[in-house]
Each structure stands twice: as structure tokens, then as C-alpha cells.
C-alpha positions as CSV (number, residue, x, y, z in Angstrom):
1,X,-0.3,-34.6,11.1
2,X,1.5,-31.8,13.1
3,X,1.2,-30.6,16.6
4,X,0.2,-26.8,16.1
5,X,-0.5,-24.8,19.4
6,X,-2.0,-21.2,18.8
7,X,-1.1,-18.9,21.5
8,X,-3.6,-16.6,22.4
9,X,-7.3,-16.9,22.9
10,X,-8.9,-13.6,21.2
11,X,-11.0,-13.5,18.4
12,X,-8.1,-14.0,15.9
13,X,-6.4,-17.4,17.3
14,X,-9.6,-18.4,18.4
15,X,-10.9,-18.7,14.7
16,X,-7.7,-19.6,13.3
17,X,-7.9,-22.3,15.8
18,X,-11.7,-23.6,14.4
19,X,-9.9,-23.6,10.8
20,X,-7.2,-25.6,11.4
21,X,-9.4,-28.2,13.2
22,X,-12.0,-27.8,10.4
23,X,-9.3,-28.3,7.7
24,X,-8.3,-31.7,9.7
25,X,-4.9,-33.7,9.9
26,X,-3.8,-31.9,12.6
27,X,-3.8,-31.7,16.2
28,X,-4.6,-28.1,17.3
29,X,-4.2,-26.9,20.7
30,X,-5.8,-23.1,22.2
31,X,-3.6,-21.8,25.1
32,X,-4.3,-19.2,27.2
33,X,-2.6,-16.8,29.8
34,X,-4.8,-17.4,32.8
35,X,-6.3,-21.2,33.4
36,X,-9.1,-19.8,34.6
37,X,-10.1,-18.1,31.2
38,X,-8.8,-21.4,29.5
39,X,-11.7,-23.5,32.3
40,X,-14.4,-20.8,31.3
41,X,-14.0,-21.7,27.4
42,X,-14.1,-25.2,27.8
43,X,-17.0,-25.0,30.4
44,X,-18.7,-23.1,28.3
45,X,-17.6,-24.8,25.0
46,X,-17.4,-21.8,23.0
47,X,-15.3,-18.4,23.3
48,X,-18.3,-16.3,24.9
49,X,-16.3,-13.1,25.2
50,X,-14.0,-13.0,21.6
51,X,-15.7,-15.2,19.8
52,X,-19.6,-16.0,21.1
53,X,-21.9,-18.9,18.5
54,X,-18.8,-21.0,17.6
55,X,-19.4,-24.3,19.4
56,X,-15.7,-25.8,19.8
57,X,-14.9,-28.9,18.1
58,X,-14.3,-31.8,20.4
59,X,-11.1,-32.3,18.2
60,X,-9.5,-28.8,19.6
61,X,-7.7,-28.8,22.8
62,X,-7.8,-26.0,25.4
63,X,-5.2,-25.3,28.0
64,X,-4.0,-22.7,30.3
65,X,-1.3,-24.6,31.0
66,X,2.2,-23.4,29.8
67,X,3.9,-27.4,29.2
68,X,1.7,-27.7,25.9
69,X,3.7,-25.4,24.2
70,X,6.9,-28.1,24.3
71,X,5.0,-30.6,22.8
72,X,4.1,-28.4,19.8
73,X,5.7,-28.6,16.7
74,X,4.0,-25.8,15.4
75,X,3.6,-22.4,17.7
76,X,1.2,-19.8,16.3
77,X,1.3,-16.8,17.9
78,X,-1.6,-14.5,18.5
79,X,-0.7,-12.2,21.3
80,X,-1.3,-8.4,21.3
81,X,1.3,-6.8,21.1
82,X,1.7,-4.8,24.2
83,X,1.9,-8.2,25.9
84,X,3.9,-10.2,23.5
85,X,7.3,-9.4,25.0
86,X,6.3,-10.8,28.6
87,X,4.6,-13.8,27.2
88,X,7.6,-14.9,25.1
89,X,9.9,-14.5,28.2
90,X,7.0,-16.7,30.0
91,X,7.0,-19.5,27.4
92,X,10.7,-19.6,26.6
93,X,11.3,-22.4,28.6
94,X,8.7,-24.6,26.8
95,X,9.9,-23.7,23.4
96,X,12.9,-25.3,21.6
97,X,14.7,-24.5,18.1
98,X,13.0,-27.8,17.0
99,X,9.8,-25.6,16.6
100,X,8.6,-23.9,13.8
101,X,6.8,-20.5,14.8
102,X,4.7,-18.1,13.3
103,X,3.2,-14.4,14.1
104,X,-0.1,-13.6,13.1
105,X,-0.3,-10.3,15.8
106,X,-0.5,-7.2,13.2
107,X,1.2,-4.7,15.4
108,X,4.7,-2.8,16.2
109,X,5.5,-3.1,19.6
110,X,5.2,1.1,21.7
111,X,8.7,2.3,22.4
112,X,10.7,-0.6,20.5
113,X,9.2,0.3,17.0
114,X,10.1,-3.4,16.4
115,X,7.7,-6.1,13.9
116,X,6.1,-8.9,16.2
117,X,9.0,-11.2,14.5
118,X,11.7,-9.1,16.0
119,X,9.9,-8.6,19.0
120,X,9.9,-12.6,19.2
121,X,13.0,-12.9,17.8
122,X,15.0,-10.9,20.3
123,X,13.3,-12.3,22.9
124,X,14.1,-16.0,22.3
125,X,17.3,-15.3,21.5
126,X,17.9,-13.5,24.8
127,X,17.2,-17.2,26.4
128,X,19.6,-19.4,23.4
129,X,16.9,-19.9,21.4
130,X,17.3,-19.8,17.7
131,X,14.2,-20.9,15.5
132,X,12.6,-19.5,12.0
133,X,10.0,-17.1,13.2
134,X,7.5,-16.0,10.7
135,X,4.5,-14.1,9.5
136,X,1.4,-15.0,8.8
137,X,-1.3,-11.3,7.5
138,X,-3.6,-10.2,4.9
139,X,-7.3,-9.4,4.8
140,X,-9.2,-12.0,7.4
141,X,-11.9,-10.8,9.7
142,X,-12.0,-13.5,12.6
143,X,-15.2,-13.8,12.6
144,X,-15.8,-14.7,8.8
145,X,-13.2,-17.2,9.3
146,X,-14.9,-19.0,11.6
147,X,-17.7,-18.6,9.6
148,X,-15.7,-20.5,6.7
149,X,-15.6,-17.5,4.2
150,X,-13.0,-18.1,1.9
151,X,-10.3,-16.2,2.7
152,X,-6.8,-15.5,1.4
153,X,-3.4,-14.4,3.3
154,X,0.4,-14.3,3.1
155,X,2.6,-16.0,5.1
156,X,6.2,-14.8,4.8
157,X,9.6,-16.3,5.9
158,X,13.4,-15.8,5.1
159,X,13.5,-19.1,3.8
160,X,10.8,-19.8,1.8
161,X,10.9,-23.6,2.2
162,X,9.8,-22.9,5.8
163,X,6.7,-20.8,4.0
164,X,5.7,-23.7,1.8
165,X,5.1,-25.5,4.8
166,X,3.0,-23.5,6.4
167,X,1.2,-23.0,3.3
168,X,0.8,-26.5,3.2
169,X,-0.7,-27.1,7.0
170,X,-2.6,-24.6,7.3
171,X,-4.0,-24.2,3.4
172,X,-8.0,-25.7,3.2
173,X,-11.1,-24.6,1.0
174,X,-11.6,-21.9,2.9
175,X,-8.5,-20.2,3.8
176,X,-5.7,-19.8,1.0
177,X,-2.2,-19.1,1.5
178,X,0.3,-17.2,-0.2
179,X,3.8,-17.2,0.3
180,X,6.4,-14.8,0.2
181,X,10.1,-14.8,1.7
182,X,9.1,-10.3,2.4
183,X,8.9,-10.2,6.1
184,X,9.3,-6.6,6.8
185,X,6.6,-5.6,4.2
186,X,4.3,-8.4,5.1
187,X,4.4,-7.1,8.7
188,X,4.3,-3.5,8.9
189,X,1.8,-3.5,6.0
190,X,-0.5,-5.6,8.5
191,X,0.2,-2.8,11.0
192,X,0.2,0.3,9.7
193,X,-2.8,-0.1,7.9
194,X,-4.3,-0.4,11.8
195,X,-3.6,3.6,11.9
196,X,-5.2,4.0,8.6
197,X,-8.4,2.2,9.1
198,X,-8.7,4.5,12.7
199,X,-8.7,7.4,10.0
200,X,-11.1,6.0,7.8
201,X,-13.4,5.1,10.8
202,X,-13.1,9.2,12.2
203,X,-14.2,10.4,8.4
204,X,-17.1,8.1,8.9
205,X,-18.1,9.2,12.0
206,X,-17.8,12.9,10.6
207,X,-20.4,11.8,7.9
208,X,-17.8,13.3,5.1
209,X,-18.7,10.4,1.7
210,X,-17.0,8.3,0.3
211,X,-14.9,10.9,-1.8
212,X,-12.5,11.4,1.2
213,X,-13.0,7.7,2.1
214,X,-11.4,6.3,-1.0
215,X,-8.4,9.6,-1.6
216,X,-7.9,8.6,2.9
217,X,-6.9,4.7,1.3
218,X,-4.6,5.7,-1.3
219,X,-2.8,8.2,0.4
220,X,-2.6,5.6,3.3
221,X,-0.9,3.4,1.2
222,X,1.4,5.6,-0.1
223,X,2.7,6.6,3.1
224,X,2.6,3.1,4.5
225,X,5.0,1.8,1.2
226,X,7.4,4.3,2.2
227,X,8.1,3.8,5.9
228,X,7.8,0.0,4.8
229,X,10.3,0.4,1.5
230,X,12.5,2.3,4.1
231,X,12.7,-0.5,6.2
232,X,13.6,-2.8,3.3
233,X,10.4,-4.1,2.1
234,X,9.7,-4.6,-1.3
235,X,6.8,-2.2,-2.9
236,X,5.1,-5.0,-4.3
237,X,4.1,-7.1,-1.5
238,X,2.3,-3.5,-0.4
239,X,0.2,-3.6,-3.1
240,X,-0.8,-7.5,-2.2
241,X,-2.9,-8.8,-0.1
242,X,-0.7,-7.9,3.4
243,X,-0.8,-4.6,1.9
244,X,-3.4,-2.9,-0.2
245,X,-6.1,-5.9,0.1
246,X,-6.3,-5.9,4.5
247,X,-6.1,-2.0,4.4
248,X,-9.0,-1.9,2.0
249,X,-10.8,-4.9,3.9
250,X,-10.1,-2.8,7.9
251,X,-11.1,0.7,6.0
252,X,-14.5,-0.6,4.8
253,X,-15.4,-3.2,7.1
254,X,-17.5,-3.0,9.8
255,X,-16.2,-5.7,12.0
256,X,-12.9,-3.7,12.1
257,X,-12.4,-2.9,16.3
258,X,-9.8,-0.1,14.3
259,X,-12.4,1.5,12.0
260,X,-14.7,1.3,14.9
261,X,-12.6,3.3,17.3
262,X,-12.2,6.2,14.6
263,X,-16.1,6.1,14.1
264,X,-16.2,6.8,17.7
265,X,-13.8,9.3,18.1
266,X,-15.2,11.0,14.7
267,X,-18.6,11.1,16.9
268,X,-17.3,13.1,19.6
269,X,-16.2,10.7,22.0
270,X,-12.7,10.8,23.6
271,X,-10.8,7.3,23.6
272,X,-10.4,6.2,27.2
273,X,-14.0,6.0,27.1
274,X,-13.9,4.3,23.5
275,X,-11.2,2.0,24.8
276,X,-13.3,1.0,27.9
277,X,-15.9,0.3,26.0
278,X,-14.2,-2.8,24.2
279,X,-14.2,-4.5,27.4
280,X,-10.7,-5.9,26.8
281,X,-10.7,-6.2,23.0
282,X,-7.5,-5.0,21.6
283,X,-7.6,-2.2,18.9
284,X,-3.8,-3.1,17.9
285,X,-3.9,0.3,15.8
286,X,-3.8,3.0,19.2
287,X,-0.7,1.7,20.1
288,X,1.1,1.5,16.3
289,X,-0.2,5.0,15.8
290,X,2.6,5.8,18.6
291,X,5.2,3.2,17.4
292,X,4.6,4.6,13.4
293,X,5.7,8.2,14.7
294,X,8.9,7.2,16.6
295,X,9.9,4.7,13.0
296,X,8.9,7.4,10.7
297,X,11.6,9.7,12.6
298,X,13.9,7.7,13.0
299,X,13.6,6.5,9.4
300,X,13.0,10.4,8.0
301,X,9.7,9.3,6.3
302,X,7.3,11.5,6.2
303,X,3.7,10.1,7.6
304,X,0.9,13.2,7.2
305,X,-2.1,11.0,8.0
306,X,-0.5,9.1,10.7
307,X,0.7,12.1,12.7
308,X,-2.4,13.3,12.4
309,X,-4.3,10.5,13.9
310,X,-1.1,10.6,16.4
311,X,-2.1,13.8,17.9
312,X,-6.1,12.9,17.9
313,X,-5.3,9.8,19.6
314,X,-2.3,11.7,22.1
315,X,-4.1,15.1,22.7
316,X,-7.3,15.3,21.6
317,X,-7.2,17.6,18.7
318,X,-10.4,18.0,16.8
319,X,-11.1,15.8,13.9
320,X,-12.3,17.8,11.5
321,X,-8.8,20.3,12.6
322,X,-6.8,17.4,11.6
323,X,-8.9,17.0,8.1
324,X,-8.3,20.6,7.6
325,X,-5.0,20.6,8.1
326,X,-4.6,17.2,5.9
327,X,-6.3,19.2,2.9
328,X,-4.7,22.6,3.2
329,X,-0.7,21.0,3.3
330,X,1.3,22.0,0.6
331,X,0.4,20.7,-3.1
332,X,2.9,18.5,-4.3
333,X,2.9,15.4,-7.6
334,X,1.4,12.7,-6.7
């Protein structure tokens, strides 16, 4: 049995939370930032806000309080990213290089351009801390994992031993893991397809078919395997399932908050007022859009559909201008 702690109370540790208890073996703790969300969970015995219908087991633990995280020999860490930073600096003096932690935010942090990992990383090691940090992505709707869907991801680490076990603890009939040692490409394909399923959500609000739908996907990819390739990813793990298999999954789906807020905008509505309208939700791929731009420079990748989406996000250029501009680039081989 292991002590896993799952920081962050959203949709996304909430049900990975409800997996872990369901798969058994394991003693699974929820943390949240404020004890008084942490009191309203348990009083309620369900996640009303991020995840409303899920009962909680009477096996899972909830807490607001930060001394759980010490007794943890597992930390899984679910924490948007524009707040991932501060938390870690929070928590660092409850975590120890005895501890085994893993990401599962798919984001790159605004300003940085840094992977959640790095982000974690540098922030641990700021305060002497030196422990594996990992990833954990791929195609998983939260709310079809607490459903029990089956589901399969990737967890990557440097060393894969450390991978193996996390495939191991966290592995059940309904969620599978794979394992690669591919950080970099299991992380910023988790992120960057964020930017891409915004795009995909604005050419369904626009009405436009599916024929711009599927050509929006591939081109996304393409440009996501070459900021990720000139990072030092591998191109395969693109075309797995943190690649390829969550950008087809956030593109198409409807639970995707990403999709969702390109729908919206694609409608006519400008995103403060989309934003606003998540009541708190986090729509990881805004921010990235941002973070994308500044890597793709500094890298000298060129990102057509990303900067796009940057300057409908940033100024609140026309949709359908971006489209057209999209269609009428240059032609160039595939």
C-alpha cells in the first residue's frame, strides 16, 4: 500500500483521486489550498463545484491542511499552472527527497515558458530539495474517469524504473498506463494541444464542417512536434497517446473547457466574458497560447495556428480574419 496525496481539488485530481481509491491498496489523500473549500467537500461529500454526482468514498481523505503532504509517499500534483509556482514554495517545507512526485497539470507556465516538471523542479530545488518529478498526460476527460471509462495515459520519467512504479500504483481496469522515460514530449504535447483544441472549438462556433476541423488537427500536430522536437522530444511520443490521441480527444470532445472557450469566442463573444463565465474553472490553454509564442521564438519554430489563436486571444482579431489569413499563407510541401 502507498500513501499518495493528490494536490489540488479541480475536476482533474478530484477524479484521479476517486480512481485511485476505486482501484484499492492505497491510501489516497485530496488536499486543498483553502480549508474552507477542503470543509465544504467533505460537508457536502462530493465536489459540488468541479466535480458535482460523485459521492466520495469513505476510504478517501480530504484536507486543507498542508502537514499531509509529509506523510505522503506519493505527491500527485494537479495545480493550474498559473498557481503552481506559489504552491510549491508553500508546500516545500512538507515535502522531502524521500517522495516520489508526479505532474498531471498540462500547461507551460506565462512568462517562464517552462513544463510543470521544471516549474516544480526549480522550485524545490530553490529550498534543497532534490526528488524524481514526473509526468503523468494523455487523453482522460475527468469526468469519464470518474465515471470509470477505460482510459489510457503515459506517465514519463528520466528513469524509467521510477515510471514502472507509477504504472504499477496507479494502473486498474479502468485506467491504463503507459510508460515512457520522454518528459519534454509527454509534457508540451499535453499543453500545446490546449491552444489547438481553442482553434478547433472557434471553427466550430463559425459553423465551418468538419473539412477544416480534421486539416486544423493535423496541422496542429505538425506544428506542436516541432516546437516539442526542438526542445528535445522525441517525434514518436507526439504521435502517442500524450500527443496525437489527447489532441484528437480535446478537439472533438465536448467536455473540453479548451474547445469550449474557442466555441465561444467563434460565436462572437470576447473572452473576459467567456472566462467569467467558468466560474473559476481553468482553461489551461489561454495562458499556453502566450507561453507557446515566447518558446516558439526563442526556439525559431514557426507556430502559424498558434499565433493566430495568440492574437484572437491578446487583441481581439476576428476569427474568421485569422482563418483567412491561415488559408491564404504561402503554399509550401507538406
Amino acid at each position: 500500500m502507498s500513501r499518495i496525496v493528490v494536490l489540488g481539488c479541480g475536476a482533474w485530481g478530484t477524479a484521479l483521486a476517486l480512481s485511485l481509491v476505486e482501484r484499492g491498496g492505497h491510501e489516497v489523500t485530496l488536499w486543498a489550498h483553502d480549508p474552507k473549500l477542503a470543509a465544504e467537500i467533505i460537508a457536502a461529500n462530493e465536489n459540488k463545484f468541479f466535480l458535482p454526482g460523485f459521492p466520495l468514498p469513505a476510504m478517501l481523505n480530504v484536507t486543507g491542511e498542508d502537514s499531509a503532504i509529509a506523510e505522503a509517499e506519493i505527491i500527485l500534483s494537479v495545480i493550474p499552472s498559473e498557481f503552481l509556482r506559489a504552491t510549491c514554495k508553500r508546500l516545500a517545507p512538507q515535502i522531502h527527497n524521500g517522495q516520489l512526485l508526479v505532474s498531471a497539470t498540462k500547461g507551460v507556465e506565462d512568462h517562464t515558458g517552462l513544463r510543470m516538471t521544471e516549474v516544480i523542479t526549480q522550485s524545490l530545488t530553490a529550498q534543497g530539495l532534490n526528488l524524481p518529478v514526473g509526468a503523468l498526460s494523455g487523453p482522460s476527460f475527468a469526468l469519464e474517469v470518474a465515471q470509470g471509462a477505460p482510459t489510457a495515459i503515459t506517465i514519463a520519467f528520466e528513469k524509467i524504473e521510477h515510471a514502472a512504479r507509477i504504472q504499477r500504483e496507479f494502473s486498474s481496469p479502468t485506467l491504463r498506463l503507459y510508460t515512457n522515460d520522454d518528459i519534454i514530449g509527454v509534457e508540451l504535447g499535453g499543453a500545446l494541444k490546449n491552444v489547438i483544441a481553442i482553434a478547433s472549438g472557434v471553427v466550430a462556433g463559425l459553423d465551418l464542417g468538419h473539412n477544416p476541423a480534421a486539416a486544423l488537427i493535423t496541422r496542429g500536430i505538425a506544428e506542436i512536434t516541432r516546437l516539442a522536437v526542438s526542445c528535445g522530444a522525441r517525434r514518436e511520443t507526439l504521435a502517442g497517446l500524450s500527443g496525437v490521441g489527447d489532441l484528437v480527444l480535446t478537439c472533438t470532445g465536448s467536455l473540453s473547457r479548451n474547445r469550449t472557450v474557442g466555441f465561444e469566442l467563434g460565436k462572437g463573444r470576447k473572452l473576459p466574458e467567456i472566462l467569467e463565465s467558468l466560474g473559476g474553472k481553468v482553461a489551461e490553454g489561454v495562458l499556453t497560447t502566450r507561453a507557446a509564442i515566447g518558446l516558439a521564438q526563442k526556439q525559431g519554430v514557426e507556430m502559424p495556428i498558434t499565433a493566430q489563436m495568440a492574437l484572437i486571444l491578446d487583441t481581439g482579431k476576428s476569427p474568421r480574419d485569422a482563418i483567412r489569413e491561415l488559408m491564404t499563407r504561402p503554399g509550401r510541401d507538406e
